[in-house]
C-alpha positions in Angstrom: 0.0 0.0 0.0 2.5 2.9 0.9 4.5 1.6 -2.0 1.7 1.9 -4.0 1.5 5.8 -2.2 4.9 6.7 -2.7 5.1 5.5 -6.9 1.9 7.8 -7.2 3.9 10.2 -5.2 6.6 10.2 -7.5 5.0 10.3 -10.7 2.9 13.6 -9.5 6.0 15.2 -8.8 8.0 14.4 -11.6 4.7 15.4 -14.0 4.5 19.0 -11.7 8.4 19.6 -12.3 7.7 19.1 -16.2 5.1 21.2 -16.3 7.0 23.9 -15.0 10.0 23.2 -17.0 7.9 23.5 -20.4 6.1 26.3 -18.7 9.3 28.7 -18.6 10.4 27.1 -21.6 7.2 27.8 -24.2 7.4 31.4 -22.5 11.0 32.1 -23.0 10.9 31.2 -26.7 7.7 33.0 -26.6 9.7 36.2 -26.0 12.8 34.8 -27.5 10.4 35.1 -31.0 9.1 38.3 -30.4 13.3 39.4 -30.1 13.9 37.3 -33.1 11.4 39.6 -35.5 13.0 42.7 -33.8 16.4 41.5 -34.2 17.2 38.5 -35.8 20.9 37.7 -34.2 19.2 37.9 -30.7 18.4 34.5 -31.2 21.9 33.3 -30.8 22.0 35.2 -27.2 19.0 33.5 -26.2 20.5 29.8 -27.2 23.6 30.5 -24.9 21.8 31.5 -22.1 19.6 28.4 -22.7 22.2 26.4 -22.4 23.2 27.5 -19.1 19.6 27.5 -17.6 19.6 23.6 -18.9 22.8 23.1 -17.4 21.9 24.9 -13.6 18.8 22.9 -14.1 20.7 19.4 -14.3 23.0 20.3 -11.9 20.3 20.1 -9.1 
């Protein structure tokens, strides 16, 4: 039973963290396409700090 408890645990967690991951991530290229139409090399700013957010994120 609390095996059962904990999976279901688990799994709500995991799908939350998700959610918020491809929450900041449809936003930020939301407003990293808004920068693009202004100014198309901003794109290439926006990829490197990506990269880092992705890399702070798998850090924890």
């Amino acid at each position: 039973m609390w095996k059962w408890i904990r999976s279901f645990l688990q799994a709500v967690i995991v799908f939350i963290s998700c959610t918020i991951i491809f929450y900041f991530a449809i936003q930020s290229f939301h407003h990293q396409y808004e920068s693009y139409v202004d100014d198309p090399f901003e794109h290439v700013k926006w990829l490197k700090t990506w990269h880092e957010k992705v890399r702070t994120i798998r850090l924890f």
